[in-house]
mmCIF file of the N, C-alpha and C atoms, coordinates in Angstrom:
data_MODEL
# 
_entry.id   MODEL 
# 
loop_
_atom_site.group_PDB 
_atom_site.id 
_atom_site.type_symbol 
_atom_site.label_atom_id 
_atom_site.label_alt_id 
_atom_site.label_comp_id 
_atom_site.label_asym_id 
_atom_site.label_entity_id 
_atom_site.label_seq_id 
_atom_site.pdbx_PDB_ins_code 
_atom_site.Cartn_x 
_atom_site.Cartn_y 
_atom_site.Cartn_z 
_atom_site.occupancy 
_atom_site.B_iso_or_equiv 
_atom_site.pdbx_formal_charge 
_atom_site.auth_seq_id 
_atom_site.auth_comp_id 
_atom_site.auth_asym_id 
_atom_site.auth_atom_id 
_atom_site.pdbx_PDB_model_num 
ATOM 1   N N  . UNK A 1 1  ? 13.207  36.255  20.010  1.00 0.00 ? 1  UNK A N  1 
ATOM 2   C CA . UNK A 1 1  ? 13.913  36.838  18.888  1.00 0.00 ? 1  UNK A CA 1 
ATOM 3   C C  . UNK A 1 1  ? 12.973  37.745  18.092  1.00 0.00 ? 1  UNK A C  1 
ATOM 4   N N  . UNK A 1 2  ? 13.225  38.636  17.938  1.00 0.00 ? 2  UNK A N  1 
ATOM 5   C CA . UNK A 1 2  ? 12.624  39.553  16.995  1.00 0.00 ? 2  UNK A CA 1 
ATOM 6   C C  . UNK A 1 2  ? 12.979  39.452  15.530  1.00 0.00 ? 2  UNK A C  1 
ATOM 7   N N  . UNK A 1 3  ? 11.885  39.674  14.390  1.00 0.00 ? 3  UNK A N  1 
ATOM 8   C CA . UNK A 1 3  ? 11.170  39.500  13.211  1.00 0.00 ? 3  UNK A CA 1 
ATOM 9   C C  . UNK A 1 3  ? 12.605  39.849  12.516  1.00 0.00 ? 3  UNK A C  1 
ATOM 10  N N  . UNK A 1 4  ? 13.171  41.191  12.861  1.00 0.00 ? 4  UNK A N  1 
ATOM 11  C CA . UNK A 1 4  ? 14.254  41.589  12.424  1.00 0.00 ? 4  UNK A CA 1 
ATOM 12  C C  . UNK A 1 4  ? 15.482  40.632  12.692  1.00 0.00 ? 4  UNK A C  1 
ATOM 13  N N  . UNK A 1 5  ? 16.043  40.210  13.397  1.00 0.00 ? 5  UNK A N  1 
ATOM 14  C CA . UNK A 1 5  ? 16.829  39.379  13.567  1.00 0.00 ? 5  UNK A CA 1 
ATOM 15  C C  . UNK A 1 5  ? 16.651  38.219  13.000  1.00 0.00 ? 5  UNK A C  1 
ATOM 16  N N  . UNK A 1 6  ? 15.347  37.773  13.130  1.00 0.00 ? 6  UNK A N  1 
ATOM 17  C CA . UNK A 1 6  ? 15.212  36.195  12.436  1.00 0.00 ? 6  UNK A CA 1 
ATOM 18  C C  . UNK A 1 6  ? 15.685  36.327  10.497  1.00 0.00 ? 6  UNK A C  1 
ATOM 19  N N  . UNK A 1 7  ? 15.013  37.672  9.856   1.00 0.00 ? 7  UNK A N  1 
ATOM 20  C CA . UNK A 1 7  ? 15.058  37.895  8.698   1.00 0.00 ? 7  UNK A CA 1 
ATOM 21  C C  . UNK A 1 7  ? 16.937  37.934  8.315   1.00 0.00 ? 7  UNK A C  1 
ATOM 22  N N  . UNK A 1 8  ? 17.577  38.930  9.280   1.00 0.00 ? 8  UNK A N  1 
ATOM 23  C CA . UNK A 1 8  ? 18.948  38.551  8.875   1.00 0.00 ? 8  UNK A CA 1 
ATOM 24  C C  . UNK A 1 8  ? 19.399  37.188  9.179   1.00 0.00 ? 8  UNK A C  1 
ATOM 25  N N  . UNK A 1 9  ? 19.023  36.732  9.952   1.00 0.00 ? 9  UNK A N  1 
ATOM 26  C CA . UNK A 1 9  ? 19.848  34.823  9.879   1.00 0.00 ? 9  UNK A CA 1 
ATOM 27  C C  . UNK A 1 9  ? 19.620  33.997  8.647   1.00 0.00 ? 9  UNK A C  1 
ATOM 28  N N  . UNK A 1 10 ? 18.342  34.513  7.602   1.00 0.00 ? 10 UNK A N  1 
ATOM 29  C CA . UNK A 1 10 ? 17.842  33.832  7.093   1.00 0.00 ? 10 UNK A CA 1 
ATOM 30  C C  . UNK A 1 10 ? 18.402  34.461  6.154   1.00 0.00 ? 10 UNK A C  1 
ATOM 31  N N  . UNK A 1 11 ? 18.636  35.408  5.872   1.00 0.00 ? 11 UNK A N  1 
ATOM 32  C CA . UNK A 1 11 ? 19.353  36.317  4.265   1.00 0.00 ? 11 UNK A CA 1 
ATOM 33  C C  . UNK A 1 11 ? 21.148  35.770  4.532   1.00 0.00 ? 11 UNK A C  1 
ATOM 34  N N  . UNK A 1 12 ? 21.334  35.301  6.221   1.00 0.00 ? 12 UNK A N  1 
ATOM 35  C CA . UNK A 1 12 ? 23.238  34.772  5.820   1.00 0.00 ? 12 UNK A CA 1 
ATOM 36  C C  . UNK A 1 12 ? 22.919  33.239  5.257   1.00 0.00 ? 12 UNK A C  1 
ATOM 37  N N  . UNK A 1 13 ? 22.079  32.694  5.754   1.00 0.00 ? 13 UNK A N  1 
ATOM 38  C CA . UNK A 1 13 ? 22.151  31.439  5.228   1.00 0.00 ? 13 UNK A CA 1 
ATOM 39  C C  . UNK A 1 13 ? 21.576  30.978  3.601   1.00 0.00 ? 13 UNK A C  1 
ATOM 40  N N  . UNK A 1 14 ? 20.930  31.825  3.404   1.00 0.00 ? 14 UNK A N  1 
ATOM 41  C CA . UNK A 1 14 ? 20.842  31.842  2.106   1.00 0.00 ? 14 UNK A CA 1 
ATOM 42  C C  . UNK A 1 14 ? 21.904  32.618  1.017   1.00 0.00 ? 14 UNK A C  1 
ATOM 43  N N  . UNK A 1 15 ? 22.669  33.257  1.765   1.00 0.00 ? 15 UNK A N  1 
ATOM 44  C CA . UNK A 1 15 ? 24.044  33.861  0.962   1.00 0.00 ? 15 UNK A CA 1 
ATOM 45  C C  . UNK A 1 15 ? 25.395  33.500  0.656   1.00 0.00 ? 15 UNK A C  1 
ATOM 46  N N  . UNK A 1 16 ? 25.365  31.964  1.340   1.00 0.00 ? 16 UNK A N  1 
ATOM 47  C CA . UNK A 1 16 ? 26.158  31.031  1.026   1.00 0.00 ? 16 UNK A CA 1 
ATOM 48  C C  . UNK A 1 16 ? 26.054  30.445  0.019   1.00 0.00 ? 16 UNK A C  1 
ATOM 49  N N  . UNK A 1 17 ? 27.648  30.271  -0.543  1.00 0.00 ? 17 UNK A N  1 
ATOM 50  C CA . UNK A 1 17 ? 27.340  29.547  -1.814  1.00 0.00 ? 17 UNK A CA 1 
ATOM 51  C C  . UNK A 1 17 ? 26.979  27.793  -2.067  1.00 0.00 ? 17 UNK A C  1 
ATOM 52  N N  . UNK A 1 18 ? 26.694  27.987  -3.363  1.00 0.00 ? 18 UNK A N  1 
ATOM 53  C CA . UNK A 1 18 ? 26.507  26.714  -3.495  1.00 0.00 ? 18 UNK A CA 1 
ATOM 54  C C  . UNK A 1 18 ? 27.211  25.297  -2.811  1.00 0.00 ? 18 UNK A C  1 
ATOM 55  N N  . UNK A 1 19 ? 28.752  25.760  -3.272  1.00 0.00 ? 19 UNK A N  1 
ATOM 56  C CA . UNK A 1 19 ? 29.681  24.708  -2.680  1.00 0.00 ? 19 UNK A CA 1 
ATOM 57  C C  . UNK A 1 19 ? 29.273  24.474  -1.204  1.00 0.00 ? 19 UNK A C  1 
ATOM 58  N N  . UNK A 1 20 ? 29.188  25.690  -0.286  1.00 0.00 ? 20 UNK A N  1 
ATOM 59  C CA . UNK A 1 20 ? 29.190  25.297  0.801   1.00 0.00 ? 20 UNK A CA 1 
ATOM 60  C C  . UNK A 1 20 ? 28.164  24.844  1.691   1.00 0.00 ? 20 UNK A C  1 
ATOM 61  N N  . UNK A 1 21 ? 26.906  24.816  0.763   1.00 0.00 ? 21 UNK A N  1 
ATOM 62  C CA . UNK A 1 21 ? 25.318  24.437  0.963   1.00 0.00 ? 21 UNK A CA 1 
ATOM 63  C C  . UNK A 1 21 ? 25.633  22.954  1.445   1.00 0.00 ? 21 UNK A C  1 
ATOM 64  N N  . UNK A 1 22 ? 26.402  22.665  -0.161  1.00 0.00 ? 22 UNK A N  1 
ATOM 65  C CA . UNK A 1 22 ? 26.310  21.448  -0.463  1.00 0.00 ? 22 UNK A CA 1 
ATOM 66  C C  . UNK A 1 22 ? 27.658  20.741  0.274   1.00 0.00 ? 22 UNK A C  1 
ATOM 67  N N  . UNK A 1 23 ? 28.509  21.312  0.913   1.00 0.00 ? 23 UNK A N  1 
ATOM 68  C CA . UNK A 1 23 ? 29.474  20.134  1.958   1.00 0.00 ? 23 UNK A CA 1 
ATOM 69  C C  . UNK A 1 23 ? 28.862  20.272  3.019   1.00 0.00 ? 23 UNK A C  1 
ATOM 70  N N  . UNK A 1 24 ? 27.705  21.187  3.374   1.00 0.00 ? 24 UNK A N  1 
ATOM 71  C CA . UNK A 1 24 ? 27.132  21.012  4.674   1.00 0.00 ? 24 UNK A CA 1 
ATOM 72  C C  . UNK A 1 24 ? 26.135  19.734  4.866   1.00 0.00 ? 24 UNK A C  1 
ATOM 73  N N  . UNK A 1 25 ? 25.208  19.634  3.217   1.00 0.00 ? 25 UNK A N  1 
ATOM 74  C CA . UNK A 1 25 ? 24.546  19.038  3.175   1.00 0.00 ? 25 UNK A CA 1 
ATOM 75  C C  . UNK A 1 25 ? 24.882  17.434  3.181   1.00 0.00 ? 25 UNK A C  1 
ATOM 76  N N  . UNK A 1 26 ? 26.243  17.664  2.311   1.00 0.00 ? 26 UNK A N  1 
ATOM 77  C CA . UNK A 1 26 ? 27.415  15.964  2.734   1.00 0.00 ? 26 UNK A CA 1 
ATOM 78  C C  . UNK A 1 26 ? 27.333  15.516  3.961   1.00 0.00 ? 26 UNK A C  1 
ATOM 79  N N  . UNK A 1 27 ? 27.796  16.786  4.722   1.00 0.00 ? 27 UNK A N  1 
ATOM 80  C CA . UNK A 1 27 ? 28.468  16.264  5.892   1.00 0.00 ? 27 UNK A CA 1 
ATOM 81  C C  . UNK A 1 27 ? 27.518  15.600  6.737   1.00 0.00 ? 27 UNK A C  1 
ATOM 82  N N  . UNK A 1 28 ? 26.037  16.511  6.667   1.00 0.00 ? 28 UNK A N  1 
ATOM 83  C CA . UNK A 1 28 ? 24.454  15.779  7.179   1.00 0.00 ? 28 UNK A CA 1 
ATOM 84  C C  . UNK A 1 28 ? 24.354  14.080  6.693   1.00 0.00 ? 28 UNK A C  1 
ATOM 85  N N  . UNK A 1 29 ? 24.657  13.844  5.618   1.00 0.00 ? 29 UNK A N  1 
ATOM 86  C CA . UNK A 1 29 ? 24.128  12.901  5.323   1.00 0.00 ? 29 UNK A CA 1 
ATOM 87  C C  . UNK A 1 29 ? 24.918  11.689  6.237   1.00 0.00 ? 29 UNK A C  1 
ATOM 88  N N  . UNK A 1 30 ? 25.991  12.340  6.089   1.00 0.00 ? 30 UNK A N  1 
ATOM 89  C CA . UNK A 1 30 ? 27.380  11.388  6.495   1.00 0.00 ? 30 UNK A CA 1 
ATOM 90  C C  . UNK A 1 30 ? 27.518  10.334  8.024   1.00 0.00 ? 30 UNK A C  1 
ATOM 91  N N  . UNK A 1 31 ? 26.947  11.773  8.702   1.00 0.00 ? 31 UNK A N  1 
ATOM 92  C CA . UNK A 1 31 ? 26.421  11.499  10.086  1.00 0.00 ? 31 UNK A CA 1 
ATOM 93  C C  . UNK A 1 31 ? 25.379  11.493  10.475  1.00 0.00 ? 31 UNK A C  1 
ATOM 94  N N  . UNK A 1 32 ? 24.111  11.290  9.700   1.00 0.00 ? 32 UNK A N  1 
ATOM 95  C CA . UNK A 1 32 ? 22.777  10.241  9.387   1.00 0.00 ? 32 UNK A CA 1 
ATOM 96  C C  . UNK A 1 32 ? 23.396  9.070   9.421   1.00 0.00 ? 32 UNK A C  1 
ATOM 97  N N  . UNK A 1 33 ? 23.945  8.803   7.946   1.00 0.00 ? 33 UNK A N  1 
ATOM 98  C CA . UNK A 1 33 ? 24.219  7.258   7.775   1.00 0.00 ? 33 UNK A CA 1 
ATOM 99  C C  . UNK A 1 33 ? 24.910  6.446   8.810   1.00 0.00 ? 33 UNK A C  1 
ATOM 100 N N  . UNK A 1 34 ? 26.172  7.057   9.623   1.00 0.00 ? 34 UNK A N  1 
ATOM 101 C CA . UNK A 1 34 ? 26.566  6.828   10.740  1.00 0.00 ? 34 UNK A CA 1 
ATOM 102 C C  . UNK A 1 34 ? 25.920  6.289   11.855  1.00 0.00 ? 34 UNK A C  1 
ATOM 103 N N  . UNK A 1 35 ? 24.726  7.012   12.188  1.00 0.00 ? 35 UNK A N  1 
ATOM 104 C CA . UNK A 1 35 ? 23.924  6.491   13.124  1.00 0.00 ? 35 UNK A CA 1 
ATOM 105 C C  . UNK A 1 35 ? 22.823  5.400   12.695  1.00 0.00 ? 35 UNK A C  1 
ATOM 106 N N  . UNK A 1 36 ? 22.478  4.868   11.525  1.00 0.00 ? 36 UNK A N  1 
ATOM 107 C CA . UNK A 1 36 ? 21.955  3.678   10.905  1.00 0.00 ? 36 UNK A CA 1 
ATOM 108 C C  . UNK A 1 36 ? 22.430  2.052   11.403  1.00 0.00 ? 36 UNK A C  1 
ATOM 109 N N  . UNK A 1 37 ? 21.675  1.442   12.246  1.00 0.00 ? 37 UNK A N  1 
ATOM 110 C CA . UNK A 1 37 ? 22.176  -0.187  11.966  1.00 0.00 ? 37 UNK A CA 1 
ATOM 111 C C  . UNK A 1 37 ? 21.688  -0.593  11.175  1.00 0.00 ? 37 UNK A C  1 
ATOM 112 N N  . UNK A 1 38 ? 22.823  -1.148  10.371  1.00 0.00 ? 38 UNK A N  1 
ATOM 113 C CA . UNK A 1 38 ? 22.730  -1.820  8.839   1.00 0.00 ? 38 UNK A CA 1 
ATOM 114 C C  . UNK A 1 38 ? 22.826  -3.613  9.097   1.00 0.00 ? 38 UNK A C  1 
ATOM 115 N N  . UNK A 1 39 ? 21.588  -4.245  9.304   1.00 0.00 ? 39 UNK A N  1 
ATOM 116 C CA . UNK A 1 39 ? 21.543  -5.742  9.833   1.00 0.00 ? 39 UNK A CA 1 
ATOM 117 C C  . UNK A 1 39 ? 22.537  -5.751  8.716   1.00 0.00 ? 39 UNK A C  1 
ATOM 118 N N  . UNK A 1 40 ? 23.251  -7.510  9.075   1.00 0.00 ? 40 UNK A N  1 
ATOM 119 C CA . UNK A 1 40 ? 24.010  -8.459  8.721   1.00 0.00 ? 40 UNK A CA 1 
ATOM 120 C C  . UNK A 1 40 ? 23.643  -9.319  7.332   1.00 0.00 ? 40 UNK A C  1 
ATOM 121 N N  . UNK A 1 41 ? 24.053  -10.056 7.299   1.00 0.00 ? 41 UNK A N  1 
ATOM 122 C CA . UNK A 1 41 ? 23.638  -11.033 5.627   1.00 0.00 ? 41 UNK A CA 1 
ATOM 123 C C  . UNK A 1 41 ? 22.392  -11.796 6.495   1.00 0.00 ? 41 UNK A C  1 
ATOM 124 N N  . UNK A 1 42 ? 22.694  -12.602 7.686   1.00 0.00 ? 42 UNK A N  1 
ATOM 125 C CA . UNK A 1 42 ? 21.770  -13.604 7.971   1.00 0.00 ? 42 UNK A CA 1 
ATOM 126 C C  . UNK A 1 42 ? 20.327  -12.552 8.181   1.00 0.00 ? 42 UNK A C  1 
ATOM 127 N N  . UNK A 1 43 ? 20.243  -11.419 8.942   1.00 0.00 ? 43 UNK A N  1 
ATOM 128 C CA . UNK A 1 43 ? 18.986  -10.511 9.154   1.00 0.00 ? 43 UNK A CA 1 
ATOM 129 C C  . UNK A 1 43 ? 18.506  -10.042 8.002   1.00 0.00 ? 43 UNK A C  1 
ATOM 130 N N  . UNK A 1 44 ? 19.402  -9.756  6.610   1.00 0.00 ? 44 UNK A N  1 
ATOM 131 C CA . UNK A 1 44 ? 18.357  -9.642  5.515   1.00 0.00 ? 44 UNK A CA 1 
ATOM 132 C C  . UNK A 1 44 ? 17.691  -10.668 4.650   1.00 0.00 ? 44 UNK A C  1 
ATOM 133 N N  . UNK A 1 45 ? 18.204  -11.746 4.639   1.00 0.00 ? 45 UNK A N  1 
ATOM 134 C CA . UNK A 1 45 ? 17.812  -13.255 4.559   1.00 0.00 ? 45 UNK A CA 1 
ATOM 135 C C  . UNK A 1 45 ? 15.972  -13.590 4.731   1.00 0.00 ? 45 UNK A C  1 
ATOM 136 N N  . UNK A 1 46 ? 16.334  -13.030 6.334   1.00 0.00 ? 46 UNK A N  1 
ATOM 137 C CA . UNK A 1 46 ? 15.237  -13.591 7.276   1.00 0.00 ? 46 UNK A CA 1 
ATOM 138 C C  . UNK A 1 46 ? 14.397  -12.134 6.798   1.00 0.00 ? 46 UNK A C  1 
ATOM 139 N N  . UNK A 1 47 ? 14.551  -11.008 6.899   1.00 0.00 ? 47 UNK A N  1 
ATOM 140 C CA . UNK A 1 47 ? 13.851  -10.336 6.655   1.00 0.00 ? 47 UNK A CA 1 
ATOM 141 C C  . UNK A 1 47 ? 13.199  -10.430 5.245   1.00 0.00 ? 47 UNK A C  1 
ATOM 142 N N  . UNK A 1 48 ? 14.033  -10.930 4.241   1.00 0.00 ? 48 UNK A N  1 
ATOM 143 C CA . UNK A 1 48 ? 13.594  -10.664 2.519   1.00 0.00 ? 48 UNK A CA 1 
ATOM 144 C C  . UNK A 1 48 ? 12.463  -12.108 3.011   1.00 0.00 ? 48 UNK A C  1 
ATOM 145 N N  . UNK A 1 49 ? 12.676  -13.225 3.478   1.00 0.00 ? 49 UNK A N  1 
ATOM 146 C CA . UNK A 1 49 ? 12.117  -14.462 3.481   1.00 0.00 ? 49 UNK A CA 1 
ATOM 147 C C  . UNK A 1 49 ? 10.331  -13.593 4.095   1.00 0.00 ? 49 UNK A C  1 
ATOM 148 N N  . UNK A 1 50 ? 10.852  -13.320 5.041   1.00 0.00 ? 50 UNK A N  1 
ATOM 149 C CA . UNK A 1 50 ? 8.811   -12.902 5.609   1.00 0.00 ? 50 UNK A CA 1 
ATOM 150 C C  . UNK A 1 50 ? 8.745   -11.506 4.823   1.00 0.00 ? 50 UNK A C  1 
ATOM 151 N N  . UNK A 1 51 ? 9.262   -10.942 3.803   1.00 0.00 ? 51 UNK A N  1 
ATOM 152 C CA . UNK A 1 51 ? 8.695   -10.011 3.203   1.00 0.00 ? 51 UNK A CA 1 
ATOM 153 C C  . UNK A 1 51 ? 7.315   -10.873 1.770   1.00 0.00 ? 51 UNK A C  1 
ATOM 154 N N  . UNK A 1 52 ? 8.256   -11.623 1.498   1.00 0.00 ? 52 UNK A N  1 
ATOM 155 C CA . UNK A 1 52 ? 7.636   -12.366 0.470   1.00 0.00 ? 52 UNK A CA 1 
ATOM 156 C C  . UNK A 1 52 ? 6.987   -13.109 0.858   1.00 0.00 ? 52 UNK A C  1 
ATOM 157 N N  . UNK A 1 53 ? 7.381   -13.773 2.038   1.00 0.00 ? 53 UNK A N  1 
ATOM 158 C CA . UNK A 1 53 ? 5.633   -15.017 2.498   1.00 0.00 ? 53 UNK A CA 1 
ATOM 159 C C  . UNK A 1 53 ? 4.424   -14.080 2.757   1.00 0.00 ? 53 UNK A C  1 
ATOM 160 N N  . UNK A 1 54 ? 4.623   -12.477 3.096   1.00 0.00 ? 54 UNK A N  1 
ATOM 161 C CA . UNK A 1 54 ? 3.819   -11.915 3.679   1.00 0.00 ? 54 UNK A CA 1 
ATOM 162 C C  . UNK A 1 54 ? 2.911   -10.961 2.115   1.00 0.00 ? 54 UNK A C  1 
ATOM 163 N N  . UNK A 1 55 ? 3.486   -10.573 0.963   1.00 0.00 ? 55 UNK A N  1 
ATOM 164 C CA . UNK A 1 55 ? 3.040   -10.348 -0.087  1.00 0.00 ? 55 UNK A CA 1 
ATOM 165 C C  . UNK A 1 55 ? 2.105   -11.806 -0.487  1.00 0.00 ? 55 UNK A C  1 
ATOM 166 N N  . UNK A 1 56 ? 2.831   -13.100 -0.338  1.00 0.00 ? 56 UNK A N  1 
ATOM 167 C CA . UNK A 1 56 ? 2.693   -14.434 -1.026  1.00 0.00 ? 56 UNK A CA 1 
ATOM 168 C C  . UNK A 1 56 ? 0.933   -14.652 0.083   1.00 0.00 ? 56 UNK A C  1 
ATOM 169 N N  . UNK A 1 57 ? 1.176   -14.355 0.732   1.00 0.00 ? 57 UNK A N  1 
ATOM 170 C CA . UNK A 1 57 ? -0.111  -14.561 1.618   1.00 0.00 ? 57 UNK A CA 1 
ATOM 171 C C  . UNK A 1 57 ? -1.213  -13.627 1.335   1.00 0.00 ? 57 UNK A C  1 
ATOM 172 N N  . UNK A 1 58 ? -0.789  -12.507 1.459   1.00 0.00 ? 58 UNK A N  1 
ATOM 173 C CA . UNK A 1 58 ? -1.827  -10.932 0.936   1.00 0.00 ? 58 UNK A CA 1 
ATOM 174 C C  . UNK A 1 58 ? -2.207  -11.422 -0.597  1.00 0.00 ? 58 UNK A C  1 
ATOM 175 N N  . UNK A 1 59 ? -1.408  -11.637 -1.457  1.00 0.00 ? 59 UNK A N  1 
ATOM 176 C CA . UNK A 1 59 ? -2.073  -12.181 -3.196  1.00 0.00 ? 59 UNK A CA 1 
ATOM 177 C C  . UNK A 1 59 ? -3.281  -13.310 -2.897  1.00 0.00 ? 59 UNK A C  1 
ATOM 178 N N  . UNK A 1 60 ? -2.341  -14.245 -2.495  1.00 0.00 ? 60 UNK A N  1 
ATOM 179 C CA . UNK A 1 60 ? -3.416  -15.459 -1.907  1.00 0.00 ? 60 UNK A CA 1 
ATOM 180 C C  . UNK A 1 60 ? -5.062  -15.214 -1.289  1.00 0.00 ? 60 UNK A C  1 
ATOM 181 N N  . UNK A 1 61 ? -4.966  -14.309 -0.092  1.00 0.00 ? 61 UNK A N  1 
ATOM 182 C CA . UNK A 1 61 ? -6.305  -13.972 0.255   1.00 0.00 ? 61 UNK A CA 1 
ATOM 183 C C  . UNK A 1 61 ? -7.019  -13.225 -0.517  1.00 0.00 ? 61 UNK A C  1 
ATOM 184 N N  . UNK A 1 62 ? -6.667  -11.895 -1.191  1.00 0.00 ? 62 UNK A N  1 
ATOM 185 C CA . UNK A 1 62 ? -6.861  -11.150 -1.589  1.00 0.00 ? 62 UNK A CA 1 
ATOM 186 C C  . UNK A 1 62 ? -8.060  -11.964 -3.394  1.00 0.00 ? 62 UNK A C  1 
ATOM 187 N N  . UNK A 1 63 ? -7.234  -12.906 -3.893  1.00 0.00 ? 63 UNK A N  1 
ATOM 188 C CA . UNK A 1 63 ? -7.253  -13.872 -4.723  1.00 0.00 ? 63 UNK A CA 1 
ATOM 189 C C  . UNK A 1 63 ? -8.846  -14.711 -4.354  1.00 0.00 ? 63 UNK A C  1 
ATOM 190 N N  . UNK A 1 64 ? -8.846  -15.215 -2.896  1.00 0.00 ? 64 UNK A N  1 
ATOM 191 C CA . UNK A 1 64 ? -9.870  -15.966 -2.434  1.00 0.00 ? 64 UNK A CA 1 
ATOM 192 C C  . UNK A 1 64 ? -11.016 -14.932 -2.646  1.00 0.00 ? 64 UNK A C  1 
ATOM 193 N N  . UNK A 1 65 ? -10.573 -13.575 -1.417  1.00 0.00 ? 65 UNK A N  1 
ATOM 194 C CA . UNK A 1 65 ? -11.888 -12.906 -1.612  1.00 0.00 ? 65 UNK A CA 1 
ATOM 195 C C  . UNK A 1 65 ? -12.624 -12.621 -2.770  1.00 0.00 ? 65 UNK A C  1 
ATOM 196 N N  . UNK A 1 66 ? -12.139 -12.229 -3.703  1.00 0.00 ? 66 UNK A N  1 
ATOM 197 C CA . UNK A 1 66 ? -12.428 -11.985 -5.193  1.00 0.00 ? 66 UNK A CA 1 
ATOM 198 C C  . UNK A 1 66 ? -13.201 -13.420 -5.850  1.00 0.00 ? 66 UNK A C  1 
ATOM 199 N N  . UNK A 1 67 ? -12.615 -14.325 -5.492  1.00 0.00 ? 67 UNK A N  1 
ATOM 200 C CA . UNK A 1 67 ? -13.188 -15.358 -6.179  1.00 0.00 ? 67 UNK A CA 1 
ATOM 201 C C  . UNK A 1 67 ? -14.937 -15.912 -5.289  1.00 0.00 ? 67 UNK A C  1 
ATOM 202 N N  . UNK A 1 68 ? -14.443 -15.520 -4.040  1.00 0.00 ? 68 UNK A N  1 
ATOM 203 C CA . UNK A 1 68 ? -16.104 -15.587 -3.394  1.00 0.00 ? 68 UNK A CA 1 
ATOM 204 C C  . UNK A 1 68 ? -16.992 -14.339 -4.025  1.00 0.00 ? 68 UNK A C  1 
ATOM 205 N N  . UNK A 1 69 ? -16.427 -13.426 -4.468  1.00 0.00 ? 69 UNK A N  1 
ATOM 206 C CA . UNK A 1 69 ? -17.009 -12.455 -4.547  1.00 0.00 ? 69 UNK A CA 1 
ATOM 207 C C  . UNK A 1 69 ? -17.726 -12.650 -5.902  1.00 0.00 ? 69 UNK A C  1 
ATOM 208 N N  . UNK A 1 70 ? -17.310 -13.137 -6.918  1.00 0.00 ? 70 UNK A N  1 
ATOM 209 C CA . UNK A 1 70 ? -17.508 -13.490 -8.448  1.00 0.00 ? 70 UNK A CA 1 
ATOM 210 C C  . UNK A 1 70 ? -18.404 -14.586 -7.742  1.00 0.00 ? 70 UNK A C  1 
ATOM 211 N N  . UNK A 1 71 ? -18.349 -15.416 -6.748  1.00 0.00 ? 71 UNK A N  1 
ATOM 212 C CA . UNK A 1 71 ? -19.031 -16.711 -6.513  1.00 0.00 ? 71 UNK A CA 1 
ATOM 213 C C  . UNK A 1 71 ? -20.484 -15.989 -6.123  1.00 0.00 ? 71 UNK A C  1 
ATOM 214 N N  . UNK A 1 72 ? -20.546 -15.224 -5.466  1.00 0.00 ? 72 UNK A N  1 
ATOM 215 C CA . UNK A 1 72 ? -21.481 -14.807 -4.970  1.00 0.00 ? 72 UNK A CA 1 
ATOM 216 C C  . UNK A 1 72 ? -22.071 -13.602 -5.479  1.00 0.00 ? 72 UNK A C  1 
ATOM 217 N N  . UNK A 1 73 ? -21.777 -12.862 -6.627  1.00 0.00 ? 73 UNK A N  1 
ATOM 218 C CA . UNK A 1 73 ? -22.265 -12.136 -7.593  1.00 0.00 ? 73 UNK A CA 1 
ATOM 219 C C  . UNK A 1 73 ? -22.962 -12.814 -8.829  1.00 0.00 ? 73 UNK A C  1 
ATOM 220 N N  . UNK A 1 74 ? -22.618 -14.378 -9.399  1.00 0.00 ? 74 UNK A N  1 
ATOM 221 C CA . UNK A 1 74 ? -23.011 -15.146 -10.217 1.00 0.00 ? 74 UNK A CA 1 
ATOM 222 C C  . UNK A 1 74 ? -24.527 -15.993 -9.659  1.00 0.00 ? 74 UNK A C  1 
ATOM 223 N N  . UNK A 1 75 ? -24.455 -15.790 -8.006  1.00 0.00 ? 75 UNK A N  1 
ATOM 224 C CA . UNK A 1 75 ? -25.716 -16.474 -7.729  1.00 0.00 ? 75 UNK A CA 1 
ATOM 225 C C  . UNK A 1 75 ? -26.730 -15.471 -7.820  1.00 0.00 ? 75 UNK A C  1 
ATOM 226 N N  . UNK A 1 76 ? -26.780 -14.534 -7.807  1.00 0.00 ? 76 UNK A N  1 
ATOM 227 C CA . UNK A 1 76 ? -27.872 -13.271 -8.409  1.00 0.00 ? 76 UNK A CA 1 
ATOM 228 C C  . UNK A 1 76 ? -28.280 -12.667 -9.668  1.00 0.00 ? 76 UNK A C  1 
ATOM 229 N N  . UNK A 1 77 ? -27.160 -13.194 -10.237 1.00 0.00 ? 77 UNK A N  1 
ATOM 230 C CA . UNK A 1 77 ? -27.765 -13.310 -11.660 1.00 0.00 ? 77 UNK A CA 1 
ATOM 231 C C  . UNK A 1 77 ? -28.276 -13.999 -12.350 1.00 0.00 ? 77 UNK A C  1 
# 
């Protein structure tokens, strides 16, 4: 495609109006969301359950290291 041609495709699509930007941009979303599997009640359950053991675990270690770390910064002073 030549420079010239690409520049007019790009001056029609920008010469559309608003309205019709925006039912194109609907209609995108529409048939995104369409193609989404949206798990069940029991799969977000199980998923929310190991989201939080897995934060609940990261605080926890995170918690230890720090406290060796104060443990072992206090023996040098």
């Amino acid at each position: 495609m030549k420079k010239e041609e690409k520049k007019t495709k790009k001056n029609k699509q920008n010469k559309k109006s608003l309205w019709v930007r925006f039912r194109i941009f609907c209609h995108g979303v529409k048939s995104e969301t369409e193609k989404v599997h949206w798990p069940n009640k029991k799969d977000m359950v199980k998923y929310s359950v190991a989201t939080i053991l897995f934060v609940l675990f990261c605080s926890v270690f995170f918690y230890i290291v720090d406290i060796i770390f104060v443990f072992v910064k206090s023996l040098f002073n």
